[in-house]
C-alpha positions, 0 to 999 in steps of 0.5 A: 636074815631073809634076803631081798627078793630071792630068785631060786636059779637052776643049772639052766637058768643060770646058763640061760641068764648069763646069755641073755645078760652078754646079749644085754650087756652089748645092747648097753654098750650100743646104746651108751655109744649111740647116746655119746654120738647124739650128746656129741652132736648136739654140743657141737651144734650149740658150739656152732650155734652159741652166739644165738643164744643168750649166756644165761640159757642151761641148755648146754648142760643137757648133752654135757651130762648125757656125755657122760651118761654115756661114757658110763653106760658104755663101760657097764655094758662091756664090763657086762659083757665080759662079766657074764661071758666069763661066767660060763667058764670057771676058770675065766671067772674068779678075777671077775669076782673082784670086779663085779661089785665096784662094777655094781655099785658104780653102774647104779650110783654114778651110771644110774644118777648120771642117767636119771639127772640127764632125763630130768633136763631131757624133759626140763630144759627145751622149754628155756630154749625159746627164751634164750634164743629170743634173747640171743637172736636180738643181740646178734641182729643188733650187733649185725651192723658192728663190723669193726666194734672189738666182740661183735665184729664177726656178728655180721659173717655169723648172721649171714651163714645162719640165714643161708644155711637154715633158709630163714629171715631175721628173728621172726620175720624179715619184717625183724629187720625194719627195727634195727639199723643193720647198716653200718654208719661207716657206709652212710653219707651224711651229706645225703639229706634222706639218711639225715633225715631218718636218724633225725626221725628215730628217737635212738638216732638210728637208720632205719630202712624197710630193707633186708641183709642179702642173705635174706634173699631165696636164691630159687626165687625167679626174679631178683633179690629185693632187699628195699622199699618192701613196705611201698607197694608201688616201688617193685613192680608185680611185688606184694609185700602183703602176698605170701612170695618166694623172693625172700625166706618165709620163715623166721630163724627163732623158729627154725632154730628152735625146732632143730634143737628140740628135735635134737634134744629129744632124740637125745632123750630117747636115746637115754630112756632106752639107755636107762632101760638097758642098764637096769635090767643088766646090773638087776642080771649081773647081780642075780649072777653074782650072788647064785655063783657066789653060793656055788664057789664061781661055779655056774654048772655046780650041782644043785639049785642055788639062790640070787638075790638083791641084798643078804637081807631086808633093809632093817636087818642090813641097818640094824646090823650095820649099826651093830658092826659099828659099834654103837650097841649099847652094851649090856650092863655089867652082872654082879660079882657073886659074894665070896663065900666065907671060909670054914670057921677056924677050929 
């Protein structure tokens, strides 16, 4: 059976292929520890960030299945390394002999699987992040006004620390904060005619003010905080809510986020592209330097040229001949006995 793609290696290039594949091998390694850090990353940011998003969004699923990418590729690339260093010494090489197909198989079917699914979400799951964030960000500003509600009563405190830290304003606009009653009805008068009068004016009976949460305010903004009456544009004075200005964040926190975990989530991606490049070349080398050593004894400075090669044979014969060692051939039928020749006649 021809084998599938041979490569006929010398002395020297069997040298120079087993550097190069050690070099390799600890650039696997690198980039599978650099694609473990971003995944980690990104899975603490959506654990800080995960009331924001609704439950139904597959996000998570992205950096949980580049952990593991990573953790594979991390230890194919120094199993590599000490593979191929191995190689150059005779005596060091034989226990690797027993290590280098598991090793293989391993890299490519759990390592390479692993890879090609977290690529795919790479490329698939930010485009459901706008749904879930726009889910998950309504939730958490209907809930803000829920202090003493049993589930929602750190909603408030969450809200707060996302608009500070990421310099944002509702969902989209702090305009998003003239829909919702943030004010928690235990803090209403209900003897205050105005706030009887604006739940009574609201079809859900909530109170609805033209107001934002102080943390909506931008601290470098010159003049105080305004957090009421934005829409009257005669209750502040010098203040157009109609003119772009700098008392409150511009931005909304749906894009802010949104652009912070796409980035994340595609520096991730490079990083297991780069991973996926890596790991194919090194497990294509440590394959070639199996079979050539294996022609040689373990030997990598034996005399003479030997082959490498992917498989012992194309992929018909490796079927037919698995099928054969299985045993279900089928047989040959049975020859007939030849008649027995009949004795010389009694005298």
């Amino acid at each position: 059976m021809a084998p599938v793609l041979p490569l006929v290696l010398p002395l020297q290039p069997r040298i120079r292929l087993a550097q190069g594949l050690w070099l390799f091998s600890w650039l696997l390694a690198l980039a599978g520890g650099l694609t473990l850090l971003c995944s980690g990353y990104l899975l603490i940011q959506l654990w800080h960030l995960g009331t924001f998003l609704a439950p139904s969004c597959p996000f998570s699923a992205l950096p949980q299945t580049a952990l593991a990418a990573g953790a594979v590729a991390l230890g194919t690339g120094l199993g590599g390394a000490g593979a191929s260093r191995a190689s150059l010494d005779a005596a060091r090489y034989p226990p690797w002999r027993g290590v280098l197909g598991p090793l293989l198989v391993a890299g490519t079917a759990v390592g390479g699987g692993l890879l090609v699914f977290a690529l795919g979400l790479a490329l698939g799951l930010p485009g459901s992040l706008d749904e879930g964030l726009e889910e998950g960000l309504g939730t958490a500003l209907a809930h803000y006004k829920d202090t003493e509600v049993p589930g929602h009563c750190h909603a408030k405190r969450l809200v707060d620390e996302l608009q500070l830290r990421h310099q944002c304003c509702g969902r989209h606009g702090y305009k998003d904060w003239f829909g919702v009653q943030w004010v928690s009805s235990r803090y209403l008068d209900p003897s205050d005619q105005d706030v009887v009068d604006r739940i009574q004016s609201n079809v859900e009976g909530l109170y609805l003010i033209d107001g934002v949460p102080f943390s909506c305010c931008n601290p470098h903004s010159p003049r105080p905080c305004l957090q009421s009456r934005l829409s009257d544009p005669y209750a502040h004075p010098l203040f157009d809510p109609r003119q772009p200005n700098l008392n409150l964040w511009a931005q909304g926190c749906h894009g802010v986020l949104l652009g912070h975990l796409q980035s994340l989530a595609s520096t991730l991606g490079s990083m297991l592209a780069v991973t996926f490049l890596l790991q194919v070349l090194v497990l294509l080398g440590l394959r070639y330097l199996q079979t050539a050593l294996e022609g040689l004894g373990g030997v990598i400075d034996g005399e003479g040229e030997t082959q490498g090669y992917l498989f012992p044979g194309g992929l018909k014969d490796m079927l037919k001949t698995a099928w054969l060692q299985g045993g279900v051939a089928p047989r040959p039928a049975p020859q007939e006995a030849p008649p027995e020749e009949e004795g010389p006649p009694e005298a």
